[in-house]
DRENDRENMI-415502 format. One record per residue (C-alpha): residue in one letter; residue number from 1; x, y, z. Coordinates in pm, 1 decimal. Each point is the difference from the previous one (the first is absolute). Example, Ala and Ser with C-alpha at 12.3 -4.5 7.8 and 13.67 -1.06 7.14 Angstrom:
residues 2
+------+------+----------+----------+----------+
! resn ! resi !       xx !       yy !       zz !
+------+------+----------+----------+----------+
!    A !    1 !   1230.0 !   -450.0 !    780.0 !
!    S !    2 !    137.0 !    344.0 !    -66.0 !
+------+------+----------+----------+----------+
//
This chain:
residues 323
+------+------+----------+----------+----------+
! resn ! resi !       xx !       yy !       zz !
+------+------+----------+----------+----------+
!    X !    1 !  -6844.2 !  -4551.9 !   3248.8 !
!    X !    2 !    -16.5 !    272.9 !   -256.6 !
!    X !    3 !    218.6 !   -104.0 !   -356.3 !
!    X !    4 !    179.4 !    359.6 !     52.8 !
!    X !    5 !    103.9 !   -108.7 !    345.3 !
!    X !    6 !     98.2 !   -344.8 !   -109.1 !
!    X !    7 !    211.4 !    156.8 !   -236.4 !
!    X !    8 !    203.9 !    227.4 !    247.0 !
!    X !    9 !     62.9 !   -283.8 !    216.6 !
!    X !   10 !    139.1 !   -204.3 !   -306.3 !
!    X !   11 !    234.4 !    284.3 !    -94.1 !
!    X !   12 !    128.6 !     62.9 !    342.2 !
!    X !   13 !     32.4 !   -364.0 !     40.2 !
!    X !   14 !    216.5 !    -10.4 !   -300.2 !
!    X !   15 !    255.8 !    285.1 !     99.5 !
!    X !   16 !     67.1 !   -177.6 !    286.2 !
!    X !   17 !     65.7 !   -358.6 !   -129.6 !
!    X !   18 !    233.8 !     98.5 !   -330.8 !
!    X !   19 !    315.2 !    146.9 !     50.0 !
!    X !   20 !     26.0 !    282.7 !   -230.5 !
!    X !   21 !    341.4 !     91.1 !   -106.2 !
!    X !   22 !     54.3 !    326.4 !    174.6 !
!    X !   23 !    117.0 !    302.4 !   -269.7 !
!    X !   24 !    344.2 !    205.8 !     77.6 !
!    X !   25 !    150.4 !    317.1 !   -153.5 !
!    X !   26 !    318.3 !   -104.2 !   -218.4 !
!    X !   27 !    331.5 !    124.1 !    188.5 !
!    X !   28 !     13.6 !    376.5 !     -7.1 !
!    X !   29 !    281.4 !    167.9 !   -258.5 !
!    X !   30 !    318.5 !     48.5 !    169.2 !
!    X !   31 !    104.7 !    203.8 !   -320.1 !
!    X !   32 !     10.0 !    404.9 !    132.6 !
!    X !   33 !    -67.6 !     36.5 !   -414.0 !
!    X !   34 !   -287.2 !   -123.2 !    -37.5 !
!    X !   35 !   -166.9 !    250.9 !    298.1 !
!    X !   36 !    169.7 !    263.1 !   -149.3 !
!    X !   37 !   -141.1 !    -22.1 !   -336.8 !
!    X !   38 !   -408.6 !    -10.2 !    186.3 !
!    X !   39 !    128.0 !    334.9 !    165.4 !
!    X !   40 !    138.6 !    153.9 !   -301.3 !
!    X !   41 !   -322.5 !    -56.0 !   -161.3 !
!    X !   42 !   -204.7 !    190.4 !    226.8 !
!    X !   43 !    167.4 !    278.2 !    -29.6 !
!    X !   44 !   -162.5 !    322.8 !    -49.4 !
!    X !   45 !    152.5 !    264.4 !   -211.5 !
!    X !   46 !     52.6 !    351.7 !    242.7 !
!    X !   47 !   -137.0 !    301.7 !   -150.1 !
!    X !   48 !    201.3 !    111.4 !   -271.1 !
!    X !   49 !    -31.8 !    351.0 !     49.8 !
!    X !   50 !    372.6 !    182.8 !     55.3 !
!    X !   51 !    -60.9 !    142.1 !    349.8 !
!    X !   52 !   -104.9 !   -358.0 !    186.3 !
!    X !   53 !    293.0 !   -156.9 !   -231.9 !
!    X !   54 !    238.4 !    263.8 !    166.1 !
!    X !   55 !   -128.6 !    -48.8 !    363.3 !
!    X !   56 !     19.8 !   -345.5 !      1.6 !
!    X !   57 !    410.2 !    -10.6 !   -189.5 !
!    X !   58 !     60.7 !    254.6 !    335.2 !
!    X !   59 !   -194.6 !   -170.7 !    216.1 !
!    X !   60 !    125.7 !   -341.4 !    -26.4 !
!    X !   61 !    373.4 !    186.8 !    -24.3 !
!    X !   62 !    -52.8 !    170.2 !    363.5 !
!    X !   63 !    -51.2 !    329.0 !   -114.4 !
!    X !   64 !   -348.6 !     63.0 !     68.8 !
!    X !   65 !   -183.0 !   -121.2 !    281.7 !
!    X !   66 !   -331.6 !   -228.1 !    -68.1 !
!    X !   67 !   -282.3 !    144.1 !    -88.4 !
!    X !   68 !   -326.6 !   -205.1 !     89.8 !
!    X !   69 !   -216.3 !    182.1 !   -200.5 !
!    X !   70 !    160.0 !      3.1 !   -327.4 !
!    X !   71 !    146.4 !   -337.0 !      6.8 !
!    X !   72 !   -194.7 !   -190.3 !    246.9 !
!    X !   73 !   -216.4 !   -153.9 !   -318.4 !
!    X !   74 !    259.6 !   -125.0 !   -192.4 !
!    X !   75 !    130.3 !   -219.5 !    266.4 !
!    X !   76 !   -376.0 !    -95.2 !     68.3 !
!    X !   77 !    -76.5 !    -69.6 !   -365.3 !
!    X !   78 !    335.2 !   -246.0 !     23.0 !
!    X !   79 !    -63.2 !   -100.4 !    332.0 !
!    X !   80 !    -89.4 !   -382.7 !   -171.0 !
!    X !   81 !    353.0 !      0.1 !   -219.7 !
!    X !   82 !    229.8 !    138.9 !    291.3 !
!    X !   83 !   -147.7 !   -264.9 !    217.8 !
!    X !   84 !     41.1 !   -261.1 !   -249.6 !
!    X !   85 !    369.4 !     94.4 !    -23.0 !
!    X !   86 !     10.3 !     23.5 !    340.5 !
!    X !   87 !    -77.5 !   -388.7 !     32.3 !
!    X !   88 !    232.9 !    -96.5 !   -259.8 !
!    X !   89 !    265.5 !    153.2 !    173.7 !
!    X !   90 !    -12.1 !   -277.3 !    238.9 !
!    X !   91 !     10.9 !   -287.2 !   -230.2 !
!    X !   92 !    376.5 !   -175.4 !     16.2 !
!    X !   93 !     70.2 !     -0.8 !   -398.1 !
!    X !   94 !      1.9 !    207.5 !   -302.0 !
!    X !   95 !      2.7 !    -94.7 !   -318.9 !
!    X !   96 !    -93.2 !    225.0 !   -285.9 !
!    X !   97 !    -27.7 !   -218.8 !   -278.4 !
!    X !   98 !    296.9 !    127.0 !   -254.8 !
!    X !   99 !      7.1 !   -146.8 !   -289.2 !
!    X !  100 !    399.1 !     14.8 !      4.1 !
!    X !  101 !     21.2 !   -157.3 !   -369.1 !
!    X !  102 !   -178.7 !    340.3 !   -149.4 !
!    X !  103 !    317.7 !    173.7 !    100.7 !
!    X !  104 !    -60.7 !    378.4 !     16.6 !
!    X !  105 !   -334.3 !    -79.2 !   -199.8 !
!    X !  106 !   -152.9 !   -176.6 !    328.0 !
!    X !  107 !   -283.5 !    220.8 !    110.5 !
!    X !  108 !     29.6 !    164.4 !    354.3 !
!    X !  109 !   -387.3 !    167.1 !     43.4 !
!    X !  110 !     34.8 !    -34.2 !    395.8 !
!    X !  111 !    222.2 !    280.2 !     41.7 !
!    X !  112 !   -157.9 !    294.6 !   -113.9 !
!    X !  113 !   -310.5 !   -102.8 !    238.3 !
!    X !  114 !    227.7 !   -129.4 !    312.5 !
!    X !  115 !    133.8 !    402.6 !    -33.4 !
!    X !  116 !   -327.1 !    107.6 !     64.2 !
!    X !  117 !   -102.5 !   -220.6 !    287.1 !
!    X !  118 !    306.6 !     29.6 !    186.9 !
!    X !  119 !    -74.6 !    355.5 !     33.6 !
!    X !  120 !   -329.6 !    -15.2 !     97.1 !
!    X !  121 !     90.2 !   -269.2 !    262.1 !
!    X !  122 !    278.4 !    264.6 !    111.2 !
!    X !  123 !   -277.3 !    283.3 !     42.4 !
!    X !  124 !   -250.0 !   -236.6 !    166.1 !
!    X !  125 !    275.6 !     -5.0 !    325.8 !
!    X !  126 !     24.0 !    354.7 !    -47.9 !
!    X !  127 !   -400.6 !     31.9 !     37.1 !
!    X !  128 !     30.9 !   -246.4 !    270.0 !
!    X !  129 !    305.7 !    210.6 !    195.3 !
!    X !  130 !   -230.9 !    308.5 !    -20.8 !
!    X !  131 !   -312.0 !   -202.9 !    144.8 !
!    X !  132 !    227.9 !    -50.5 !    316.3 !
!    X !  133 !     41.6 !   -383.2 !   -108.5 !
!    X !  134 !    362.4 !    -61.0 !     60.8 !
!    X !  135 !    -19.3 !   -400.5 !    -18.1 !
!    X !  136 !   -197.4 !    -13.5 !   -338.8 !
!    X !  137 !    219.1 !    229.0 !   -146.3 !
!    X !  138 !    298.1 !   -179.6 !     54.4 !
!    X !  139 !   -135.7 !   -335.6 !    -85.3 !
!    X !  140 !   -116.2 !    185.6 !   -321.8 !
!    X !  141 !    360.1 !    151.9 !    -82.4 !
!    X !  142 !    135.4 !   -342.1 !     72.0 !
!    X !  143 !   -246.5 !   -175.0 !   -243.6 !
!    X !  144 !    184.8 !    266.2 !   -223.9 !
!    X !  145 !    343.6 !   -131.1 !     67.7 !
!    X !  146 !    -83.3 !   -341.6 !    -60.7 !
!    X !  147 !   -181.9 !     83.8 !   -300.8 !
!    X !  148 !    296.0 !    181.3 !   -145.4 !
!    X !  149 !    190.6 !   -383.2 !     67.2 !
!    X !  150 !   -225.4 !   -160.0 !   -223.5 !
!    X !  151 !     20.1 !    230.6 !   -298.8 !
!    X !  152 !    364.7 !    -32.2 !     -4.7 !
!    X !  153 !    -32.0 !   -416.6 !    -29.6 !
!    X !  154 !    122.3 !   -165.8 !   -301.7 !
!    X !  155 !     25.4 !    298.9 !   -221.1 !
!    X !  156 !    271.3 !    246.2 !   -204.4 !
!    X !  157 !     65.9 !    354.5 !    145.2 !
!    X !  158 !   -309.1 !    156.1 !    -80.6 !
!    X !  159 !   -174.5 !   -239.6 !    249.4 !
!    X !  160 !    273.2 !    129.8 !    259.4 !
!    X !  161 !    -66.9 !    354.0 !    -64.0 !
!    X !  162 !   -375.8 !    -40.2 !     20.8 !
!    X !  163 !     56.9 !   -165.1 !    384.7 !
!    X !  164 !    249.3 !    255.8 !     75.5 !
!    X !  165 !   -290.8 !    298.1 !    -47.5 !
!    X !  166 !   -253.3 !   -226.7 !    186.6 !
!    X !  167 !    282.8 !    -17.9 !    290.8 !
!    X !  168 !    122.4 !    345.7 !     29.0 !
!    X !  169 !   -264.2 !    144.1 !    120.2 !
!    X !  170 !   -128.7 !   -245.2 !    285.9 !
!    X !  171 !    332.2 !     26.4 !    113.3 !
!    X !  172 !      2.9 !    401.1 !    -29.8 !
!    X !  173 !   -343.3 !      3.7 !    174.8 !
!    X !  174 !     66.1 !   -284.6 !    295.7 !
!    X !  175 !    359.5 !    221.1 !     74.5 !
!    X !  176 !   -170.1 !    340.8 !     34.4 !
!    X !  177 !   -278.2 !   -120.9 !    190.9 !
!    X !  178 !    231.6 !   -162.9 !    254.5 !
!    X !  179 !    248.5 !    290.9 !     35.2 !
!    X !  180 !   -319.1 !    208.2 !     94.6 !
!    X !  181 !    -80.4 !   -262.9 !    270.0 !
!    X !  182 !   -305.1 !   -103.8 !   -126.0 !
!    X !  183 !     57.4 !   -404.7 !    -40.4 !
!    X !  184 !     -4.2 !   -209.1 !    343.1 !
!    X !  185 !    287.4 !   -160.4 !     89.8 !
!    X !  186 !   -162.0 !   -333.4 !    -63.8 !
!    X !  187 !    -93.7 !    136.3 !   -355.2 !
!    X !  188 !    405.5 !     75.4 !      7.7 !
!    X !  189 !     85.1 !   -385.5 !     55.1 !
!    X !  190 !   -282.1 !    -93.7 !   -275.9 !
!    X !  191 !    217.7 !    234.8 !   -230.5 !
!    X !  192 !    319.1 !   -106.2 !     86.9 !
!    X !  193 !   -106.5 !   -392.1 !    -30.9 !
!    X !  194 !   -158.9 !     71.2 !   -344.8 !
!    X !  195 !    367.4 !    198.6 !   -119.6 !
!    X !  196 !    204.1 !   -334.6 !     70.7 !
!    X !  197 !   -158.7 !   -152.1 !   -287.5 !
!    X !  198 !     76.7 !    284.0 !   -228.0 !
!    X !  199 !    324.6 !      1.3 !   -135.2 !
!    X !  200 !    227.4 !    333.7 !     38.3 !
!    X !  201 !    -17.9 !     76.3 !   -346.9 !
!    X !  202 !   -384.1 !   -108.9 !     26.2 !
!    X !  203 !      4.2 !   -237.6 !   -321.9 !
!    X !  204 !    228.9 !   -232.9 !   -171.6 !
!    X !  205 !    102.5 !    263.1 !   -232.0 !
!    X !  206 !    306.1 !   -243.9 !   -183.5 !
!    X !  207 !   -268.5 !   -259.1 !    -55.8 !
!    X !  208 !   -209.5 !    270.7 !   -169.2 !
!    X !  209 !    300.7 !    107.5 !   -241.0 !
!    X !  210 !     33.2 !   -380.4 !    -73.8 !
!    X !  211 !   -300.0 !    -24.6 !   -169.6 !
!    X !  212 !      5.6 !    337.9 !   -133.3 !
!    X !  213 !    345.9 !   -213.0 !   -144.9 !
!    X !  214 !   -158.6 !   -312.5 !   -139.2 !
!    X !  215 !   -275.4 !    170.2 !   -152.1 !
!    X !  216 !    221.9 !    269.6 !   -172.8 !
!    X !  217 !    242.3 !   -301.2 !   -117.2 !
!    X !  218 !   -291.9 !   -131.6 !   -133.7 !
!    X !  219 !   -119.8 !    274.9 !   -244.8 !
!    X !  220 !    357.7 !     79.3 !   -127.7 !
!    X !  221 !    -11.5 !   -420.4 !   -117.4 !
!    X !  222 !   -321.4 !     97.8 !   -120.9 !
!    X !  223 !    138.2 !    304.2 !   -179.9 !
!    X !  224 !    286.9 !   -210.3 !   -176.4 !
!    X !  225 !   -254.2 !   -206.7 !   -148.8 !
!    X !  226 !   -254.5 !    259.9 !   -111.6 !
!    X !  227 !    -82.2 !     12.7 !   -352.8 !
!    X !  228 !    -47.6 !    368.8 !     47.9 !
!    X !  229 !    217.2 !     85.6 !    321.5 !
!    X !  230 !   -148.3 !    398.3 !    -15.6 !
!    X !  231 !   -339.8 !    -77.5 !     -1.6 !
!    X !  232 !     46.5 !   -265.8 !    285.5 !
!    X !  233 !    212.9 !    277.1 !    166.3 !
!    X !  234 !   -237.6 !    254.4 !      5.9 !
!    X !  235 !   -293.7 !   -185.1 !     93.7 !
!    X !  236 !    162.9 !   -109.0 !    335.6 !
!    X !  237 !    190.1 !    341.6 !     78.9 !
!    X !  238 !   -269.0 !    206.3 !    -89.7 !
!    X !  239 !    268.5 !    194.1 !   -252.5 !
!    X !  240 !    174.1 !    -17.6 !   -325.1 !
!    X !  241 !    335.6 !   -220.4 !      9.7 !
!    X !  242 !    277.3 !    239.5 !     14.3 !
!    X !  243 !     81.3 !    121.5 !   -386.1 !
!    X !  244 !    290.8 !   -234.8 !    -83.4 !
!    X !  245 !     23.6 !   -217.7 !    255.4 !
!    X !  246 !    101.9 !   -367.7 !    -20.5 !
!    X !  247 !   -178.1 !   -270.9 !    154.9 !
!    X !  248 !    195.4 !   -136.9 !    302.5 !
!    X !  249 !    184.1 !   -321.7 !    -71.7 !
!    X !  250 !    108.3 !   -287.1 !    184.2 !
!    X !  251 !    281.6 !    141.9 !    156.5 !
!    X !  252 !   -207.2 !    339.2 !    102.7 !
!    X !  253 !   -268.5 !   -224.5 !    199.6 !
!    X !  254 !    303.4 !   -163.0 !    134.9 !
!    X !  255 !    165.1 !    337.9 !    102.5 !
!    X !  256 !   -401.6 !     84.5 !     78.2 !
!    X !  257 !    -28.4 !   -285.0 !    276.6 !
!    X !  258 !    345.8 !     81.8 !    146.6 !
!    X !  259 !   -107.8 !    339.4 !     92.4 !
!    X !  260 !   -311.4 !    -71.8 !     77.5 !
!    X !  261 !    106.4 !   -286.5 !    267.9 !
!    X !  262 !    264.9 !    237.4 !    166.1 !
!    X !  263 !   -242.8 !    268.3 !     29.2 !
!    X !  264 !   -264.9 !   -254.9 !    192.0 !
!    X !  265 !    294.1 !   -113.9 !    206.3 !
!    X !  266 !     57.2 !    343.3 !     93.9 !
!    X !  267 !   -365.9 !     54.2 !    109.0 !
!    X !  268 !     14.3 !   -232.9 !    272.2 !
!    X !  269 !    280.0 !    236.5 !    146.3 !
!    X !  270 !    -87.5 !    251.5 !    258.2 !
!    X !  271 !   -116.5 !    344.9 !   -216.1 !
!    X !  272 !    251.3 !    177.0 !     85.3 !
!    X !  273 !    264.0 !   -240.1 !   -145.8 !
!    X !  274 !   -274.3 !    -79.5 !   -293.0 !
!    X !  275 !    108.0 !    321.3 !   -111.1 !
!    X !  276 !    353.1 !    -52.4 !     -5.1 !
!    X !  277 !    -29.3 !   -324.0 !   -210.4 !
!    X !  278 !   -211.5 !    109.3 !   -209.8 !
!    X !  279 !    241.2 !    297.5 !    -86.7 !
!    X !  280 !    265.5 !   -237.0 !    -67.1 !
!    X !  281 !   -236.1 !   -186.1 !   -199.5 !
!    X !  282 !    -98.3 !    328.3 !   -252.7 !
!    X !  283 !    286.8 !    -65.2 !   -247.2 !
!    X !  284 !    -98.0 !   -347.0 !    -18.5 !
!    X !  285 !   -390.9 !     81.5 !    -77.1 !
!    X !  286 !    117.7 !    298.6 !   -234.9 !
!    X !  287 !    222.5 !   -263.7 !   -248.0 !
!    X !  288 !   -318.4 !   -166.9 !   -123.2 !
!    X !  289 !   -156.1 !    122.4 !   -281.7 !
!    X !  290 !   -236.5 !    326.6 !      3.5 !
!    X !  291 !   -308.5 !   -238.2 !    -47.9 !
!    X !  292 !     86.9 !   -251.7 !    291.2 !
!    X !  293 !     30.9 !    321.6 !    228.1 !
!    X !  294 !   -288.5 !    132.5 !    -74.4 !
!    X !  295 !   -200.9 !   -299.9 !    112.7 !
!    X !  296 !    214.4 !      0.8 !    310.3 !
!    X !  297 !   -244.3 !    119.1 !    285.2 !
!    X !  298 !    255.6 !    305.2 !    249.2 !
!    X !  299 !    127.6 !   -262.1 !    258.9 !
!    X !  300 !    124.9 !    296.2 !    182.8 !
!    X !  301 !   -355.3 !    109.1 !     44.3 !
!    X !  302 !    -99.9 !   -322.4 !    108.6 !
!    X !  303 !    181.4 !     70.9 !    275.8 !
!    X !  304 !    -57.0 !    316.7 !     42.1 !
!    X !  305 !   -382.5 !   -134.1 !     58.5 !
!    X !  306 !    175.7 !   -257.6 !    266.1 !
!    X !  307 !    135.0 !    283.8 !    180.9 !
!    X !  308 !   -300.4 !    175.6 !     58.3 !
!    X !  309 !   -148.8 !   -321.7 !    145.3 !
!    X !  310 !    328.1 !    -47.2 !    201.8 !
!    X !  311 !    -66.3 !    333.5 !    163.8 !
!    X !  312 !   -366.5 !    -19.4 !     43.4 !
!    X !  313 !     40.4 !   -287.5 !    163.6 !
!    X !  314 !    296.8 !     83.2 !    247.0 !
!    X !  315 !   -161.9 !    352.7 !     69.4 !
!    X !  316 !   -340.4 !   -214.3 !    123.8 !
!    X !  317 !    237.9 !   -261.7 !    213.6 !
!    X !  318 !    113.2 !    320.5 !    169.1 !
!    X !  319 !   -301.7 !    156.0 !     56.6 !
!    X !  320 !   -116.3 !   -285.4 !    143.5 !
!    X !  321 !    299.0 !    -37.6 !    247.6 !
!    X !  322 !    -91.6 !    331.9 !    121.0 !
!    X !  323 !   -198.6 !     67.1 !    318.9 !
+------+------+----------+----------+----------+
//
């Protein structure tokens, strides 16, 4: 017998007789987060000249039609992020990572670039309407309505006004397209299963204020105790401390968290009686001093943003009732 052949018979002798320990991928991420960030990073900038800029703001808004050949590239240049996002979508938990302690100094990078991607998800089931593709544009504008739940996990109202621009128009697109009869009525049914998870209002807007609340109550403890209460002033709001103004006491945070409680109470109200509380509640916002109201984020517009979720979403349950 040849050595070589000895050999091979050895070796095959030997994988048969040991038991080697068979390797296994770790448990896959059930963190949404961590997806997300893969897809934001393969993001391609769109041109930047003014023109495509312009068609894509009226194209995603319904007010132009999609147009293959000018756009078709950007989706295909993104085709790797929006499918990324796509997957993430599916994952049961978000968490962004905060760091809560930084107070309005903890860094919030995602948003800008979860903009961006939402939109070019939202065009990708507009490109996939005008193909004829029915089914993969819903499942796409659904993978937008789920994505818009994540962004609005865990964070203060910024995080809720990011989802509510990533919602609004999946919702827009899915109503129009099914008032023109163009979704099955098993795509219907997919729809309407997918809206009983989203909330009327579409996100926990109260829980948003709250830690739009704690963080605020956090910076005017922080301002107390500032050696130089301008400078910290300015660096956080981005402007000069009003000329003359005092920094708010113990009594003002305490007068600070009062309103700021009723007001989140109020935003679990309906919007229409939102607006009524929060009326009632001016006077009260409008005794604390000029510095504490000008950190105040316009609860009223909060829910004015609410209310154009509220409708969206009602004016799609209809149009889905509709034969």
């Amino acid at each position: 017998m040849k050595p070589n052949s000895f050999l091979a018979i050895a070796l095959i002798v030997m994988s048969t007789s040991v038991g080697w320990p068979q390797a296994k991928y770790p448990p896959e991420t059930r963190n949404a987060a961590l997806r997300y960030w893969l897809a934001f990073a393969l993001i391609q900038d769109p041109p930047a000249d003014k023109a495509t800029q312009d068609l894509l703001e009226k194209t995603s808004a319904g007010e132009a039609a999609w147009d293959e050949t000018r756009l078709g590239a950007i989706l295909d240049a993104n085709s790797g992020a929006i499918r990324t996002m796509q997957r993430a979508t599916k994952l049961p938990e978000c968490d962004w990572g905060l760091e809560y302690d930084r107070g309005v100094r903890a860094a919030i990078p995602n948003l800008a670039r979860a903009r961006v991607l939402a939109r070019l998800n939202q065009l990708t089931g507009m490109r996939e309407m005008a193909k004829g593709n029915s089914q993969a544009a819903v499942d796409t504008w659904l993978a937008g309505v789920r994505l818009s739940q994540h962004l609005a996990t865990g964070g203060p109202l910024i995080f809720a006004l990011v989802a509510k621009s990533a919602l609004l128009p999946n919702l827009r697109a899915l109503s129009s397209e099914s008032r023109q009869g163009h979704l099955s009525d098993t795509q219907k049914r997919h729809v309407s299963e997918a809206l009983k998870g989203l909330r009327e209002d579409g996100f926990n807007w109260a829980a948003a204020w709250g830690f739009e609340a704690l963080t605020l109550q956090q910076f005017l403890v922080e301002l107390r105790g500032a050696p130089n209460p301008p400078i910290l002033y300015e660096s956080v709001a981005g402007k000069p401390m009003p000329s003359g103004a005092e920094v708010p006491g113990t009594e003002d945070t305490r007068r600070f968290n009062a309103y700021m409680a009723s007001a989140q109470s109020a935003l679990n109200l309906p919007p229409d009686a939102t607006k009524m509380k929060l009326s009632a509640l001016e006077m009260q916002k409008r005794a604390l001093p000029e510095i504490v109201q000008m950190l105040i984020p316009s609860a009223q517009r909060v829910n004015d943003a609410r209310l154009e979720v509220f409708t969206a979403r009602k004016e799609l349950v209809k149009s889905l009732a509709t034969k």
